[in-house]
N, CA, C and O of each residue as an XYZ file, in Angstrom:
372
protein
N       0.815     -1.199      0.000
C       0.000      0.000      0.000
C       0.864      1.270      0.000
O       0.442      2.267     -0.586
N       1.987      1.286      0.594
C       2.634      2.505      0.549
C       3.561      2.876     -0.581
O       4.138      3.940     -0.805
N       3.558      1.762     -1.221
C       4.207      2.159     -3.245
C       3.001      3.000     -3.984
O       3.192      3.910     -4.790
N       2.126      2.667     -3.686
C       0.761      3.280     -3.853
C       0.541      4.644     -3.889
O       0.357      5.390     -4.850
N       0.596      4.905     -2.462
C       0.858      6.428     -1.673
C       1.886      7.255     -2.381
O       1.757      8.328     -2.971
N       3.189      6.319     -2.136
C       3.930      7.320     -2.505
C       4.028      7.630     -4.258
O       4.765      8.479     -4.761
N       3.387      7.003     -4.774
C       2.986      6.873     -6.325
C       1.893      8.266     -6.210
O       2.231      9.148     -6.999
N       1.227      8.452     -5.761
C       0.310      9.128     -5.795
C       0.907     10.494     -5.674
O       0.919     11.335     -6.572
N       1.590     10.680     -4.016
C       1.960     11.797     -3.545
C       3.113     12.656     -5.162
O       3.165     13.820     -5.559
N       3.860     11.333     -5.662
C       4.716     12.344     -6.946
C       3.826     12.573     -7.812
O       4.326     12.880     -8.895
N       2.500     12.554     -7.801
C       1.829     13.337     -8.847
C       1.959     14.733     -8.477
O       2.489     15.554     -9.225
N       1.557     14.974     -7.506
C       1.232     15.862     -6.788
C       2.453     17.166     -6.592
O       2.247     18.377     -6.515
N       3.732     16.434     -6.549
C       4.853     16.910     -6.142
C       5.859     17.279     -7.485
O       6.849     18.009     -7.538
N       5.213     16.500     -8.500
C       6.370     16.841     -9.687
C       5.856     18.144     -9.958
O       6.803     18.923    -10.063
N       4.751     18.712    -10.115
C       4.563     20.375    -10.364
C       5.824     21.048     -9.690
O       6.780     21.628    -10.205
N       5.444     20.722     -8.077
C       6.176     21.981     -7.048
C       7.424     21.688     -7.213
O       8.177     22.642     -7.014
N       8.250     20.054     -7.704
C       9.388     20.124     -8.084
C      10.099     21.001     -9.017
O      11.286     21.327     -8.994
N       8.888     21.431    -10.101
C       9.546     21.868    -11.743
C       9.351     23.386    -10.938
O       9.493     24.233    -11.820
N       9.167     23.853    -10.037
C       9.195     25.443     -9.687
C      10.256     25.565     -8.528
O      10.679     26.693     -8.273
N      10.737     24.435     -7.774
C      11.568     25.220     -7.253
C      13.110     25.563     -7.422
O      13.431     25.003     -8.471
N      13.860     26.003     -7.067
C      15.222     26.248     -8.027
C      15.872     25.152     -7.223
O      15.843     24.652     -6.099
N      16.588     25.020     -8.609
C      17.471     23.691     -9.011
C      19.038     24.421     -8.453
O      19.954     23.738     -7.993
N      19.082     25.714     -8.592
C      20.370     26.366     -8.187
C      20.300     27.823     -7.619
O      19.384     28.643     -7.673
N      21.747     27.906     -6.966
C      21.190     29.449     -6.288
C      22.440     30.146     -6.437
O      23.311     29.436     -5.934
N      22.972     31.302     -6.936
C      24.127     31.722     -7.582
C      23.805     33.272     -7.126
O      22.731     33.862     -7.247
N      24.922     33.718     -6.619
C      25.106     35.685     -6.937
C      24.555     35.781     -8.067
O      23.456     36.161     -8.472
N      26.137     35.098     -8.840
C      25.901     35.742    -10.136
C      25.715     34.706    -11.504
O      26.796     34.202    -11.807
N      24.718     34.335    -12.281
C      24.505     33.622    -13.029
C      24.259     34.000    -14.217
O      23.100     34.050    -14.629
N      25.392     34.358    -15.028
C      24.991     35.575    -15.999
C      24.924     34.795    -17.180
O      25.178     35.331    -18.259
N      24.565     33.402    -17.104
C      24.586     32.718    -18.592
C      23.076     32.166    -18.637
O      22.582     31.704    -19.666
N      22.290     32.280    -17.219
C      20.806     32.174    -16.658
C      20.065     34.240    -16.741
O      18.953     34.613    -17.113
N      21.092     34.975    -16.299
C      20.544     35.994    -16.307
C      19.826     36.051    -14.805
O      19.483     37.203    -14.538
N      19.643     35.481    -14.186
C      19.148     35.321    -13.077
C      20.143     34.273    -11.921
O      21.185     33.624    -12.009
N      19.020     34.598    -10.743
C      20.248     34.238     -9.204
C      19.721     33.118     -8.915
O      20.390     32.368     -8.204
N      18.268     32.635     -9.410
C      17.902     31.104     -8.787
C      17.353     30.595    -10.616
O      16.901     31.326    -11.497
N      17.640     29.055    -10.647
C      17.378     28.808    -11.763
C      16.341     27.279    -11.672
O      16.935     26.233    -11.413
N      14.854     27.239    -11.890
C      14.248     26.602    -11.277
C      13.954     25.278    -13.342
O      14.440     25.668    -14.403
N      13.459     24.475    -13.272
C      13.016     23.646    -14.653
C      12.067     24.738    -15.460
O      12.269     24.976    -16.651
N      11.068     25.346    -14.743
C      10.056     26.327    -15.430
C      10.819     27.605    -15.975
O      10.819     28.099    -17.103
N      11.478     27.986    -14.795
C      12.425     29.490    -15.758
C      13.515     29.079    -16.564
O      13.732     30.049    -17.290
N      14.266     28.243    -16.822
C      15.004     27.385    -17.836
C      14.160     27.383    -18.632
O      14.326     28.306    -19.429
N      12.831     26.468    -18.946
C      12.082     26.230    -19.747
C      11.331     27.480    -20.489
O      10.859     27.355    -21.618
N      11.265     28.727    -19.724
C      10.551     29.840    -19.903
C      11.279     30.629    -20.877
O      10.855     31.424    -21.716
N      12.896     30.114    -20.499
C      14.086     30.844    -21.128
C      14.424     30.862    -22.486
O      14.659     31.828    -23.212
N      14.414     29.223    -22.820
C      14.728     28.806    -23.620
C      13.381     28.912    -25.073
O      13.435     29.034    -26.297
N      12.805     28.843    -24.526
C      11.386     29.132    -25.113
C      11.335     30.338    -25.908
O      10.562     30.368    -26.865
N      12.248     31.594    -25.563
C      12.646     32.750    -25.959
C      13.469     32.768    -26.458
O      13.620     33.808    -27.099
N      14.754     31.584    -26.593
C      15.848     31.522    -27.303
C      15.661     30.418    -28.478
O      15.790     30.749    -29.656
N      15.422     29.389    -28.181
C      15.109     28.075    -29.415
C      13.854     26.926    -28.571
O      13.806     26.249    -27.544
N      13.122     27.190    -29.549
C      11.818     26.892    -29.700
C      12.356     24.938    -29.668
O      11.947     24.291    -28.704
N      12.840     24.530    -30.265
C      13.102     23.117    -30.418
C      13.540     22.494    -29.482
O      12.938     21.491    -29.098
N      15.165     23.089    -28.622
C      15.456     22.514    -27.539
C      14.853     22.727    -26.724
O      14.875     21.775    -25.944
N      13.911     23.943    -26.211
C      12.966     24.025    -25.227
C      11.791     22.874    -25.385
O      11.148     22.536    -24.390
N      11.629     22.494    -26.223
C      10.271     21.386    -26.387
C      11.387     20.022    -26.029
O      11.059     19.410    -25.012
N      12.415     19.590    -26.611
C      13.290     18.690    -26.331
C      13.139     18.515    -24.737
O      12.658     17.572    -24.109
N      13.724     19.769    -24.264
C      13.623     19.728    -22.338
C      11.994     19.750    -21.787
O      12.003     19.495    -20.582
N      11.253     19.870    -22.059
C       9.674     20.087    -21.832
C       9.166     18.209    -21.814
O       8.679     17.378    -21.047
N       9.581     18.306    -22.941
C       9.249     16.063    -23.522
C      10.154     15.736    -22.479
O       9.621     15.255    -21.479
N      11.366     15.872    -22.455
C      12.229     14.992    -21.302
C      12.450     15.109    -19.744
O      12.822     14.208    -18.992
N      12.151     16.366    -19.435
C      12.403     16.626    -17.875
C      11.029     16.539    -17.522
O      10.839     15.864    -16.511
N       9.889     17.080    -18.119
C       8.754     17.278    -17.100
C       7.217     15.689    -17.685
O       6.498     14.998    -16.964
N       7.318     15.732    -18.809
C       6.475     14.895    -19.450
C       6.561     13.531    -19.381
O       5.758     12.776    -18.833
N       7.560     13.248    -19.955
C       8.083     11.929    -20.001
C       7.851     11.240    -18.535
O       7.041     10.349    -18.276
N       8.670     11.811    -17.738
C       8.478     11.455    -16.111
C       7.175     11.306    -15.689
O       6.789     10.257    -15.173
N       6.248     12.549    -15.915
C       5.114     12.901    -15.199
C       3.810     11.465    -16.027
O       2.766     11.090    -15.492
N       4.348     10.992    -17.328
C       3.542     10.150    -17.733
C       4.024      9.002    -17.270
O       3.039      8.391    -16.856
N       5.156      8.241    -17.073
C       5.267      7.290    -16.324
C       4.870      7.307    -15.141
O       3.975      6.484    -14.951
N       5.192      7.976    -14.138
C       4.122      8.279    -13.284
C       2.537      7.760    -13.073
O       2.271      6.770    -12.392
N       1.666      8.459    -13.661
C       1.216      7.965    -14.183
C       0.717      6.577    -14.807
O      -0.392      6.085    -14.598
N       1.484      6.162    -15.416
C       1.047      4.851    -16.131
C       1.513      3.756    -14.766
O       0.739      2.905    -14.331
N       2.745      3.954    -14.287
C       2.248      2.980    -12.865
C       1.321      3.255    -12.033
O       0.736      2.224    -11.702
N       0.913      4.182    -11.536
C      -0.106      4.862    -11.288
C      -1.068      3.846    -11.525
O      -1.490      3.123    -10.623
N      -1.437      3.765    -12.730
C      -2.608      2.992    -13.674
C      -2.511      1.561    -13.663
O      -3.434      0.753    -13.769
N      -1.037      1.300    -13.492
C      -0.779     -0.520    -13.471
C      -1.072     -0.539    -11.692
O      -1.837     -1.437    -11.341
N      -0.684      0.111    -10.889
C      -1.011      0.068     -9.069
C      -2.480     -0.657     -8.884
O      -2.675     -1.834     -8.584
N      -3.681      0.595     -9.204
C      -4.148      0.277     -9.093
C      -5.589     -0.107     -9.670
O      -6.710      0.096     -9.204
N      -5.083     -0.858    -11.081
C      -6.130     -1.291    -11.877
C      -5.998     -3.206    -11.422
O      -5.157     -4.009    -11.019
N      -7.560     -3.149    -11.856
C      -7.643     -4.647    -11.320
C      -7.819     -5.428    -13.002
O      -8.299     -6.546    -13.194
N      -7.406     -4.697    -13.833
C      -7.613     -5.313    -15.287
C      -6.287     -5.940    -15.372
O      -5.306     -5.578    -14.722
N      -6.335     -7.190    -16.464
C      -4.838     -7.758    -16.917
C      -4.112     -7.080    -17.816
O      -3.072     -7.684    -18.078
N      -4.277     -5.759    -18.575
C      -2.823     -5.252    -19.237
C      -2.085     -4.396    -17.944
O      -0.886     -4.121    -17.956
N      -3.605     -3.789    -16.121
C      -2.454     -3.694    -15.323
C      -1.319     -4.438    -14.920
O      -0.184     -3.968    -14.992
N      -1.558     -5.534    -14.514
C      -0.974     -6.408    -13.784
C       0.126     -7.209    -14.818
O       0.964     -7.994    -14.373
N      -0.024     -6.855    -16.399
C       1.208     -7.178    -16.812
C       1.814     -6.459    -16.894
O       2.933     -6.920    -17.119
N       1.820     -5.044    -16.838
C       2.258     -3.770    -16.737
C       3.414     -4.237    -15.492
O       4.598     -4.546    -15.626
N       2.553     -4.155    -14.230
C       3.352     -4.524    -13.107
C       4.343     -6.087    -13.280
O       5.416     -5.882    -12.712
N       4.312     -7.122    -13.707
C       5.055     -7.888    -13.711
C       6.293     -7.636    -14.756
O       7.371     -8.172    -14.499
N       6.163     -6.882    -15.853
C       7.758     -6.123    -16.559
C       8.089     -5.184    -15.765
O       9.272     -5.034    -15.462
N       6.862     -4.165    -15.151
C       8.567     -3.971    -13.674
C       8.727     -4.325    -12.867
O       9.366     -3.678    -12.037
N       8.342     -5.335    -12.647
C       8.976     -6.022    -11.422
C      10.401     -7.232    -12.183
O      11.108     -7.989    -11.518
N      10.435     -7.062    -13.518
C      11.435     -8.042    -13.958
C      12.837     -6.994    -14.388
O      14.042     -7.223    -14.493
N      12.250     -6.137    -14.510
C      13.733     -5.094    -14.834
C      14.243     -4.874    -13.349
O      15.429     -4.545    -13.326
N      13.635     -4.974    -12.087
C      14.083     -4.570    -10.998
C      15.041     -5.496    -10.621
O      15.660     -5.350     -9.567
């Protein structure tokens, strides 16, 4: 039950993760700024190249937040593509 929980609680938590800063600097003059969090990176880049900002958007926040998710969905579904879901990860572990 508590893979469960804590499955649940990182739904919840990957938002407040992607806002808080990842770093904290005087001077960060290649950020332009003193704290540098996934959203203001992402906000940044968005203003500089449109492509690698979607690159980091698919890989840091999405990608994660849908696996998530999809165990999420293998936890606690009582259907059989959950529960084969759950037995390939339990074989990579």
């Amino acid at each position: 039950m508590l893979p469960r929980l804590v499955n649940l609680a990182l739904l919840g938590l990957f938002p407040l993760a992607w806002m808080a800063p990842l770093a904290h600097a005087e001077v960060m003059w290649f950020w332009g700024a003193d704290e540098v969090s996934i959203i203001s990176g992402v906000r940044q880049l968005y203003e500089k190249d449109l492509f690698l900002c979607i690159i980091v958007v698919v890989f840091a926040m999405v990608a994660p937040y849908m696996k998530t998710v999809a165990l999420a969905y293998a936890q606690f579904s009582d259907n059989e593509a959950g529960r084969r879901m759950m037995q390939r990860n339990r074989s990579f572990s």
